[in-house]
C-alpha positions as CSV (number, residue, x, y, z in Angstrom):
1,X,-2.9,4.5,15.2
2,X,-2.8,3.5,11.4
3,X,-2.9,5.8,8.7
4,X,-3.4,5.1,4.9
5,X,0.0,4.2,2.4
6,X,-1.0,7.5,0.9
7,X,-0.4,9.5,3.8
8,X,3.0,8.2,4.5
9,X,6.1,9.7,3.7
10,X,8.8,8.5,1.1
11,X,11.1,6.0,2.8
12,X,9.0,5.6,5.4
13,X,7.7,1.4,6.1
14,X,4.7,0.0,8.1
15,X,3.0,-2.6,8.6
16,X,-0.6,-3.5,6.4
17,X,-3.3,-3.9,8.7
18,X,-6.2,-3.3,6.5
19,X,-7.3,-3.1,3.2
20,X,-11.0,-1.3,2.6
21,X,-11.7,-2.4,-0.8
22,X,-13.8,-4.5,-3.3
23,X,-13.3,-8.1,-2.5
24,X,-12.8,-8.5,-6.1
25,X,-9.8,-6.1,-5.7
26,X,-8.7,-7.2,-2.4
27,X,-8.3,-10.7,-4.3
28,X,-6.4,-9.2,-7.1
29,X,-3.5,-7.6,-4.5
30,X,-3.7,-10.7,-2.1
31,X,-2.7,-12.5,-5.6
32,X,0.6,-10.1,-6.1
33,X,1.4,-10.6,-2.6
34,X,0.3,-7.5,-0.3
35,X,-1.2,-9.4,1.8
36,X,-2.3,-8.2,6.0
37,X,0.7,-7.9,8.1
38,X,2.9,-8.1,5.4
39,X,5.8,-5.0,6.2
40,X,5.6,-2.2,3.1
41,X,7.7,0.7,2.4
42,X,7.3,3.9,0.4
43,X,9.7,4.2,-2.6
44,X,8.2,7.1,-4.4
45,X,5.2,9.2,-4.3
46,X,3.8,11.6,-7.1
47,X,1.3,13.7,-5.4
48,X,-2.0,13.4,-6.5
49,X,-1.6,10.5,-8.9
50,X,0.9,7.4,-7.6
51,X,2.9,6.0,-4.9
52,X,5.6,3.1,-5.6
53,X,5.4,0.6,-2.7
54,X,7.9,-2.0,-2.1
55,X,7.2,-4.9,-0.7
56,X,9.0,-8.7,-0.7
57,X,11.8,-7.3,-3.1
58,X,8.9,-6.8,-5.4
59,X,8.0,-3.1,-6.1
60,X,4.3,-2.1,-7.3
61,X,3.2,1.3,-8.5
62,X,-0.8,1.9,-7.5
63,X,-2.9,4.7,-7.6
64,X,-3.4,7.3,-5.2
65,X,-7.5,6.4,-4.6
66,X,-6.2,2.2,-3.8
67,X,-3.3,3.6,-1.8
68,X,-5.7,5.6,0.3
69,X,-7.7,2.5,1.2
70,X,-4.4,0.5,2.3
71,X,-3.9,1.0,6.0
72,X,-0.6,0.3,7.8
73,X,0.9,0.8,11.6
């Protein structure tokens, strides 16, 4: 069962299965490269504000609210 990159744990990786968001911002991460069943892992989190994803080689800090709608396996 999926849960949301904000509910992961630091150094822990998945898979993205879904994103539930705006298309406008769905085409603004697809455009930076976290893309659907593209393998992610959590760098960093600060609780209640951030999480730092990394993804490619490329790392990306978003907030906790867009993190929450990312789901991953």
């Amino acid at each position: 069962m999926g849960r949301s990159l904000a509910d992961k744990n630091v150094g822990s990786s998945g898979t993205i299965t879904n994103m539930y968001l705006s298309t406008c911002m769905k085409r603004r991460l697809l455009s930076m490269g976290l893309l659907i069943g593209k393998k992610v892992e959590i760098i960093n989190k600060i609780e209640g504000s951030s999480i730092i994803v990394s993804i490619s080689d490329m790392q990306f800090i978003l907030g906790i609210d867009l993190a929450s709608n990312i789901w991953v396996e």
